[in-house]
C-alpha positions in Angstrom: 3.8 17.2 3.4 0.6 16.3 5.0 -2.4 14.2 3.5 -5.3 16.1 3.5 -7.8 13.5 4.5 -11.1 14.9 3.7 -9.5 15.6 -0.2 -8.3 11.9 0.6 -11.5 10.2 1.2 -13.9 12.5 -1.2 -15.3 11.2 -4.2 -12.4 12.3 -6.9 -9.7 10.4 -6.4 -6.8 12.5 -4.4 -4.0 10.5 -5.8 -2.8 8.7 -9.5 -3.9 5.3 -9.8 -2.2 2.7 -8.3 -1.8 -0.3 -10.5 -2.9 -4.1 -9.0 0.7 -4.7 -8.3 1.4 -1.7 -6.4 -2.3 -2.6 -4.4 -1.3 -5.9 -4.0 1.9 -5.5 -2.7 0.9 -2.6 -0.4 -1.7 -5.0 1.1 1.1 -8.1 2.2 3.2 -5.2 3.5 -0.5 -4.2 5.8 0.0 -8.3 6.9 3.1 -7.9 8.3 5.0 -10.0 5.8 8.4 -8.6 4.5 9.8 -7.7 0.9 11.1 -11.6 0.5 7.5 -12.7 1.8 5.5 -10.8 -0.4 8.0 -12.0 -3.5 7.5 -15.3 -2.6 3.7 -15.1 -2.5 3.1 -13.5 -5.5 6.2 -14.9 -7.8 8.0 -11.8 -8.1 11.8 -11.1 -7.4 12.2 -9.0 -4.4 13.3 -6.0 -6.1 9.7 -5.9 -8.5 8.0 -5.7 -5.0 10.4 -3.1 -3.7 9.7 -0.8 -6.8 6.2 -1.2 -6.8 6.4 -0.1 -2.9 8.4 2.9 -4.0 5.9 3.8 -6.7 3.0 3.5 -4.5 4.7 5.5 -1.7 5.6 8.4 -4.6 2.0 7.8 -5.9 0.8 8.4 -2.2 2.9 11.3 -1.7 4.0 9.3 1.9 7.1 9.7 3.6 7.7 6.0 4.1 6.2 2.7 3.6 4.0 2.5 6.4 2.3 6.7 5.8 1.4 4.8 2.4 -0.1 1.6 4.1 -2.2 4.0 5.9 -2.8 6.3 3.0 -4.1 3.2 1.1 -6.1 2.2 4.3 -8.1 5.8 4.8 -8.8 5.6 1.4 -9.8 2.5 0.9 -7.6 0.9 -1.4 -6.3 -1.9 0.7 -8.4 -3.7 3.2 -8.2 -3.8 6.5 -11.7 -5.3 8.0 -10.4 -8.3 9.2 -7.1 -8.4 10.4 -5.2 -12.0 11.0 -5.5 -13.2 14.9 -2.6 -14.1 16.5 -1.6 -17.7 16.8 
């Protein structure tokens, strides 16, 4: 199923809400860290942050984890202006 980006990016929103958790989580995953990481960071088991990936991904209507990072990306629901540099 493709994303229809203009219905993506328009004023009504294309997709159900996502809640702060799924946002949140979506957003670590855009950082690189992993499941664990993102458990660790924001005091959840791994398992909460793996079903509130697999909700946002449903929510998003994206085939995996990283069509949903993107989807969140385009439309503006996770950030992406300033990337981490390299160390």
């Amino acid at each position: 199923m493709k994303t229809d980006t203009k219905r993506a990016i328009g004023r009504a929103p294309a997709f159900p809400l996502l809640t702060e958790r799924e946002i949140r989580c979506l957003q670590l995953v855009a950082e690189g860290k992993r499941s664990d990481e993102a458990a660790n960071e924001l005091g959840l088991s791994r398992e909460d942050v793996n079903e509130a990936l697999i909700n946002a991904q449903e929510k998003l209507e994206a085939s995996n984890l990283m069509h949903a990072v993107s989807i969140a990306m385009l439309i503006g629901v996770i950030d992406h202006s300033d990337p981490p540099q390299p160390k």
